[in-house]
CHARMM internal coordinates of N, CA and C (Angstrom, degrees):
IC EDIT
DIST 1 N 1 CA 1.4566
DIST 1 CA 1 C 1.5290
ANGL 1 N 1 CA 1 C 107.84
DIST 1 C 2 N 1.6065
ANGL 1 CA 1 C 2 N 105.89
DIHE 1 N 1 CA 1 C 2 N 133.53
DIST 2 N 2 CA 1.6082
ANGL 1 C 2 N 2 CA 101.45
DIHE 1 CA 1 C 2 N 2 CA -154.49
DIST 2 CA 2 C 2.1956
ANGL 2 N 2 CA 2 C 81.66
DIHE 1 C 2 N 2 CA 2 C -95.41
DIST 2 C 3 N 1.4827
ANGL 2 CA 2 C 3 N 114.18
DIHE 2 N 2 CA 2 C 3 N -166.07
DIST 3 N 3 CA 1.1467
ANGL 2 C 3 N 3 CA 119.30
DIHE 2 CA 2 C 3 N 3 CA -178.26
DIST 3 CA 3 C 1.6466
ANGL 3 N 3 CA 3 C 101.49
DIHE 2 C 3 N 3 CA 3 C -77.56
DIST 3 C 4 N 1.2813
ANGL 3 CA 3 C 4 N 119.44
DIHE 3 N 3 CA 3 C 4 N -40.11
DIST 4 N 4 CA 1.4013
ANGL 3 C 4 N 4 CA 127.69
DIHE 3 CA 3 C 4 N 4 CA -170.96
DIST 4 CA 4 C 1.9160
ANGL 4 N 4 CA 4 C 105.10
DIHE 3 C 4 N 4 CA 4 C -53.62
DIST 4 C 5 N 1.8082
ANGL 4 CA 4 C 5 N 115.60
DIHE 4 N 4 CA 4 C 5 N -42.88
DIST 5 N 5 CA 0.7884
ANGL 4 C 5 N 5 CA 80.72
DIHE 4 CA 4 C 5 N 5 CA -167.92
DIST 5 CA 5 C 1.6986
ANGL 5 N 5 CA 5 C 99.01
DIHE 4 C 5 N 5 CA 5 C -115.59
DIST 5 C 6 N 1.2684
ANGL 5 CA 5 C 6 N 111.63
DIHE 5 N 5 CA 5 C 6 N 49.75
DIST 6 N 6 CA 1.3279
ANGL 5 C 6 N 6 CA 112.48
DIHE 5 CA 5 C 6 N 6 CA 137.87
DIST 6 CA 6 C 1.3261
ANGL 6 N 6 CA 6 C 132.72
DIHE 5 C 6 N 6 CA 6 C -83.34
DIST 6 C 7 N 1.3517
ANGL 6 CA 6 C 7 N 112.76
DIHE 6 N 6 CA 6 C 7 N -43.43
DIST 7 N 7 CA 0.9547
ANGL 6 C 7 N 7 CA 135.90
DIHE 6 CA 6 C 7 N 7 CA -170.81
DIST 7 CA 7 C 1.8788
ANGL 7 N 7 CA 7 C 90.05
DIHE 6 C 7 N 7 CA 7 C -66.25
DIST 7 C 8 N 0.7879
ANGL 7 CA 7 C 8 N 142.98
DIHE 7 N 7 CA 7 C 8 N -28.32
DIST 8 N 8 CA 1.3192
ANGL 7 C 8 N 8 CA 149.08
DIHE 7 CA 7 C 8 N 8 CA 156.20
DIST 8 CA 8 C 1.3705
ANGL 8 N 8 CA 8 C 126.03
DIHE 7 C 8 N 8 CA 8 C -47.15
DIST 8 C 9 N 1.5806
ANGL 8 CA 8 C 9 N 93.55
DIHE 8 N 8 CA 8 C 9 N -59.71
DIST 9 N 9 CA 1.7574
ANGL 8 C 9 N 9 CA 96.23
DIHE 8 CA 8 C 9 N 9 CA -178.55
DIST 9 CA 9 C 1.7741
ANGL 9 N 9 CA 9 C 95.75
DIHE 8 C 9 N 9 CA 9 C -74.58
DIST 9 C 10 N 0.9835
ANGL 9 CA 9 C 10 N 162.18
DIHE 9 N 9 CA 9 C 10 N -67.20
DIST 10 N 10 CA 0.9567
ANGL 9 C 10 N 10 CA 154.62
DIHE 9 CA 9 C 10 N 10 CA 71.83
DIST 10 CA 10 C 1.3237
ANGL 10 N 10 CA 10 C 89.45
DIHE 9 C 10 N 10 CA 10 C 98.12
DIST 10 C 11 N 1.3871
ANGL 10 CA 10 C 11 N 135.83
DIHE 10 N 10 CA 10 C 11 N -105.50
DIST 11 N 11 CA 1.1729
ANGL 10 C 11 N 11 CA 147.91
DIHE 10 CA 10 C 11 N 11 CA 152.03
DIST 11 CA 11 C 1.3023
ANGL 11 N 11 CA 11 C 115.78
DIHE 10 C 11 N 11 CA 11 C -7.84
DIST 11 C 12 N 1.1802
ANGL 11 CA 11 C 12 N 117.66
DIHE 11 N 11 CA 11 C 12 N -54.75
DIST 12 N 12 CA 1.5158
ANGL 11 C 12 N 12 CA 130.13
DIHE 11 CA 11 C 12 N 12 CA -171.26
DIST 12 CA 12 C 1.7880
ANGL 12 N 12 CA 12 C 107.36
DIHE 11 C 12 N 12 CA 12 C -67.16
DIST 12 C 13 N 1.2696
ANGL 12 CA 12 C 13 N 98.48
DIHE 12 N 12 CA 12 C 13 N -44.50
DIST 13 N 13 CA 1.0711
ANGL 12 C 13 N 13 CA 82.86
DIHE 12 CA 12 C 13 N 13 CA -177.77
DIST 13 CA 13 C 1.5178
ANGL 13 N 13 CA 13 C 126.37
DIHE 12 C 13 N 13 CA 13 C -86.21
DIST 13 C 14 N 1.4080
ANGL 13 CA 13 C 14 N 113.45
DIHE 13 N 13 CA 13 C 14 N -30.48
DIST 14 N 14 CA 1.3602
ANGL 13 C 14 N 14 CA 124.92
DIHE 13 CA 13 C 14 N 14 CA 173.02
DIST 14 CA 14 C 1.6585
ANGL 14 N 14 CA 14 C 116.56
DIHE 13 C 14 N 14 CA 14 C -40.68
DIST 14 C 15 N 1.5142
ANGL 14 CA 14 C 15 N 99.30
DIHE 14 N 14 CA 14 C 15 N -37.30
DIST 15 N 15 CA 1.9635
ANGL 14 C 15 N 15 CA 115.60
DIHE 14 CA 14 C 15 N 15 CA 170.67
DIST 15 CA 15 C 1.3554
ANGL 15 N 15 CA 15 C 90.87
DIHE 14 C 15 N 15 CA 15 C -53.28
DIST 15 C 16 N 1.4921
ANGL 15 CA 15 C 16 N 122.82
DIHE 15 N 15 CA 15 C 16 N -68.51
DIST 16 N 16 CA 1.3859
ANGL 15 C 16 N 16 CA 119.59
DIHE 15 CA 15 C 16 N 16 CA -147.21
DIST 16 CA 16 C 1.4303
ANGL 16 N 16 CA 16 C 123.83
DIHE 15 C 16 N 16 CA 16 C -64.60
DIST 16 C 17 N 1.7765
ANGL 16 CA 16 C 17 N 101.22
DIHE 16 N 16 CA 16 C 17 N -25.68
DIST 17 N 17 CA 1.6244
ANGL 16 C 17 N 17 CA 121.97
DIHE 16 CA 16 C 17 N 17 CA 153.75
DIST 17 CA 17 C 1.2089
ANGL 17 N 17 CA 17 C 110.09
DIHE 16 C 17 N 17 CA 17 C -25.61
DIST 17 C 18 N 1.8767
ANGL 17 CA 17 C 18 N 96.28
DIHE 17 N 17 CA 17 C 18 N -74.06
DIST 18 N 18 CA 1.3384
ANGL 17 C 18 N 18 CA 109.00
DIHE 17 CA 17 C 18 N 18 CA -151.72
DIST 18 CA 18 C 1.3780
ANGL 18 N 18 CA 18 C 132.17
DIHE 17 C 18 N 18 CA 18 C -72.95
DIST 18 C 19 N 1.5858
ANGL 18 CA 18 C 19 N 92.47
DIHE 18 N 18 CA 18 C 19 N -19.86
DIST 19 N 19 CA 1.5292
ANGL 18 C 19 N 19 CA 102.16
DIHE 18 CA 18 C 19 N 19 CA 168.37
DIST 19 CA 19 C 1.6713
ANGL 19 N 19 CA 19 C 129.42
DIHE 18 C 19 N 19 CA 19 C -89.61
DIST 19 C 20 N 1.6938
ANGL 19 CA 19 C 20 N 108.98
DIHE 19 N 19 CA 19 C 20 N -5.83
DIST 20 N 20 CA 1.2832
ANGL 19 C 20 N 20 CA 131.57
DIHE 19 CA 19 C 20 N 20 CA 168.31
DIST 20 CA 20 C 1.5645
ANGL 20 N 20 CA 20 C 103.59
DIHE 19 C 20 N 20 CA 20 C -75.90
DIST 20 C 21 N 1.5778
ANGL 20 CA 20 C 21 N 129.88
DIHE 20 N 20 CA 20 C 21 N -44.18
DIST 21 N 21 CA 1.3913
ANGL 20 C 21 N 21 CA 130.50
DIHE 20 CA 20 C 21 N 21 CA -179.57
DIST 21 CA 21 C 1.9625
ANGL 21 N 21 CA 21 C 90.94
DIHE 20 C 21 N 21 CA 21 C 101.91
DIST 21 C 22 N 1.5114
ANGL 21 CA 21 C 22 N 114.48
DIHE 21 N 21 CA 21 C 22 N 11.17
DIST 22 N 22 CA 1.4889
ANGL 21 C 22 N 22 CA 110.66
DIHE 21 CA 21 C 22 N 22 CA -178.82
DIST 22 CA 22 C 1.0979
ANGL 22 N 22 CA 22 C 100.65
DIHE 21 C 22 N 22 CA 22 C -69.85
DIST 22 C 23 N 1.7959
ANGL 22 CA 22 C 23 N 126.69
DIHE 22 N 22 CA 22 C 23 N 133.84
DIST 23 N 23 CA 1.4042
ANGL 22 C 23 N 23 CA 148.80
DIHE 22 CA 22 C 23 N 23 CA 164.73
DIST 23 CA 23 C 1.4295
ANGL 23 N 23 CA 23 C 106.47
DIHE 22 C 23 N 23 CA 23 C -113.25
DIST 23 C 24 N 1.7604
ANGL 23 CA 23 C 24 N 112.56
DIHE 23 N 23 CA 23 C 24 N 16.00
DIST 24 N 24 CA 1.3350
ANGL 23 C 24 N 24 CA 97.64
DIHE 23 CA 23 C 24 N 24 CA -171.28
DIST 24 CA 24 C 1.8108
ANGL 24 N 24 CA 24 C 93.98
DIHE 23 C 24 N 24 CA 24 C -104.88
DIST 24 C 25 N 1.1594
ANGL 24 CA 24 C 25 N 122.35
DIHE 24 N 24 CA 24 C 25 N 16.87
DIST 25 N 25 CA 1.9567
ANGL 24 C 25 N 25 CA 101.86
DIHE 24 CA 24 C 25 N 25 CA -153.00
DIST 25 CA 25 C 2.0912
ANGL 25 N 25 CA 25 C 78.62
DIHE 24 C 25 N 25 CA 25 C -140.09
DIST 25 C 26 N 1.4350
ANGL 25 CA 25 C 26 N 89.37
DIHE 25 N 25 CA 25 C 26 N -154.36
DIST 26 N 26 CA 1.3649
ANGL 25 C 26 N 26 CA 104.37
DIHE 25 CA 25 C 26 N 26 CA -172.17
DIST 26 CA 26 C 1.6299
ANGL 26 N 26 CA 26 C 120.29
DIHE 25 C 26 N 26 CA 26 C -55.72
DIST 26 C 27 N 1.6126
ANGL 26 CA 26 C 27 N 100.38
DIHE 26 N 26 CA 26 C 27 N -45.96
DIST 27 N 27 CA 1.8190
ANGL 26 C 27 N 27 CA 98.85
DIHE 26 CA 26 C 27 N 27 CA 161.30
DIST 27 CA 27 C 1.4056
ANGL 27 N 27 CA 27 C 118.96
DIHE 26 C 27 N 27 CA 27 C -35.80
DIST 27 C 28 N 1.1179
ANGL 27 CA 27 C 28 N 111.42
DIHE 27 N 27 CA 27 C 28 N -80.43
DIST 28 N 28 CA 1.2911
ANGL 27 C 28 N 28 CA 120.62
DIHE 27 CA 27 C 28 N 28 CA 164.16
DIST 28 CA 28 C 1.5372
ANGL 28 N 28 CA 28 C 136.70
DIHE 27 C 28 N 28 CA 28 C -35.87
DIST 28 C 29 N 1.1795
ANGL 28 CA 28 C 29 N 113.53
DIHE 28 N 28 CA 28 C 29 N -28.81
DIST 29 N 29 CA 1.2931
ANGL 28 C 29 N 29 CA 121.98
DIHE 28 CA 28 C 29 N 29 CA 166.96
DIST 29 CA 29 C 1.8590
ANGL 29 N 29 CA 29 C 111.84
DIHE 28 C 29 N 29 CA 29 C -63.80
DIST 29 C 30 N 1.7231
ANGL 29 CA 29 C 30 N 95.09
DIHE 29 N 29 CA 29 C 30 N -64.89
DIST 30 N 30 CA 1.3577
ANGL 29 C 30 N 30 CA 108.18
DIHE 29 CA 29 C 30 N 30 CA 167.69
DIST 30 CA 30 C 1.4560
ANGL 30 N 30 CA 30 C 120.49
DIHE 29 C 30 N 30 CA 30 C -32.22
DIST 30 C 31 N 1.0824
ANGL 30 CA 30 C 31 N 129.81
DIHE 30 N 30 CA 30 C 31 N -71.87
DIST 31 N 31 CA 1.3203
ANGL 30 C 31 N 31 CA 159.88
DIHE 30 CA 30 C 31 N 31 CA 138.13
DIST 31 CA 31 C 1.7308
ANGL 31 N 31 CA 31 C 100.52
DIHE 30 C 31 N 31 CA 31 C 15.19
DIST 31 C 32 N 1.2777
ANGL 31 CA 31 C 32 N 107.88
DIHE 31 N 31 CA 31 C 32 N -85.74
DIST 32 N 32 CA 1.5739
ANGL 31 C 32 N 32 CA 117.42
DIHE 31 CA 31 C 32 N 32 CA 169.68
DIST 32 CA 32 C 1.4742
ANGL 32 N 32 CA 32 C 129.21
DIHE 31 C 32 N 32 CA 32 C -47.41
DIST 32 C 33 N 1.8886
ANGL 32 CA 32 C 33 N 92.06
DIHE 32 N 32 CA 32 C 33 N -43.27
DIST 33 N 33 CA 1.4348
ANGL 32 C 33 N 33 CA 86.88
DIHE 32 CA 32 C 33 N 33 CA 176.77
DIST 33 CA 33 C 1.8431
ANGL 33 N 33 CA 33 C 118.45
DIHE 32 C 33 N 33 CA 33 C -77.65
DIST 33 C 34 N 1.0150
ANGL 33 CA 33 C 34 N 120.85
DIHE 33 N 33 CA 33 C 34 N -11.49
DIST 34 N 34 CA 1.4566
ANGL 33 C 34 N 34 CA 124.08
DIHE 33 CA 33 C 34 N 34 CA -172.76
DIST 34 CA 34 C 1.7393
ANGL 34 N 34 CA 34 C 105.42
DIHE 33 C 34 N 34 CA 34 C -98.36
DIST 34 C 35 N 1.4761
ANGL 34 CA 34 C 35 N 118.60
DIHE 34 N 34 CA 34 C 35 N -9.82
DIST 35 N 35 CA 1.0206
ANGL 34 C 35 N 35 CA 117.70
DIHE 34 CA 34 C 35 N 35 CA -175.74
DIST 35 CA 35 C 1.8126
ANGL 35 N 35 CA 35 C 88.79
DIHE 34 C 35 N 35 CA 35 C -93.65
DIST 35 C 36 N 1.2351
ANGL 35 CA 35 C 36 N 145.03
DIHE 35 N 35 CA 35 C 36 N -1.28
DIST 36 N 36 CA 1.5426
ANGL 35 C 36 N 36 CA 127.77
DIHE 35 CA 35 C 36 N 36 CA -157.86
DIST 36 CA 36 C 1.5448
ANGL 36 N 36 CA 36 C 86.12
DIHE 35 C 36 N 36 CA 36 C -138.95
DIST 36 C 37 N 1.0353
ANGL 36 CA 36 C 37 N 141.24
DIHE 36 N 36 CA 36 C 37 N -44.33
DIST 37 N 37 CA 1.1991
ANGL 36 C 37 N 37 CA 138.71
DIHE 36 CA 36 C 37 N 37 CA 175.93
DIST 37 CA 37 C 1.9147
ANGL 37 N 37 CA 37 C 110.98
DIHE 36 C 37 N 37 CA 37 C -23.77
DIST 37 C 38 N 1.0265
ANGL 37 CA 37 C 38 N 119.82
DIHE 37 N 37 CA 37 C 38 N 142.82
DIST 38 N 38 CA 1.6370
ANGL 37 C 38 N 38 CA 119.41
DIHE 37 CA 37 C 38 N 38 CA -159.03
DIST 38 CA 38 C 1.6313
ANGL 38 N 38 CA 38 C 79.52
DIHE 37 C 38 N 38 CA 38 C -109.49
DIST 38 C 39 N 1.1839
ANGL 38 CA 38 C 39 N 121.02
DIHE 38 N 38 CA 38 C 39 N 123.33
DIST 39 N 39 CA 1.4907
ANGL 38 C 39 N 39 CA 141.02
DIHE 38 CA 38 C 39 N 39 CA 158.43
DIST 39 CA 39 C 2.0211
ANGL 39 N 39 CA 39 C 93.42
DIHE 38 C 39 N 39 CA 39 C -46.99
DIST 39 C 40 N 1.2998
ANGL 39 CA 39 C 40 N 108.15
DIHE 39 N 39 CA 39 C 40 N 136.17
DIST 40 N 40 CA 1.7212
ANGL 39 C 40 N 40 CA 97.18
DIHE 39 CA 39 C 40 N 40 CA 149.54
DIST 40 CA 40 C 1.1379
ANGL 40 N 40 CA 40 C 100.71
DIHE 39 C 40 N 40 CA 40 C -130.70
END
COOR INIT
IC SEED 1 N 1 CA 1 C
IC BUILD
């Protein structure tokens, strides 16, 4: 699996998160980490 098509599945699934309302998988992960991350 090259980077392109991670970055694919990747994608794919994060949709399927987001349209499920799942906070338990990678959406959700994302989600947390960009909400705590300290701006500099």
């Amino acid at each position: 699996m090259g980077p392109i098509d991670f970055v694919k599945r990747l994608k794919e699934r994060m949709l399927i998160e987001f349209e499920k309302q799942d906070r338990s998988g990678v959406y959700g992960f994302t989600q947390r980490l960009m909400a705590y991350i300290p701006i500099k």
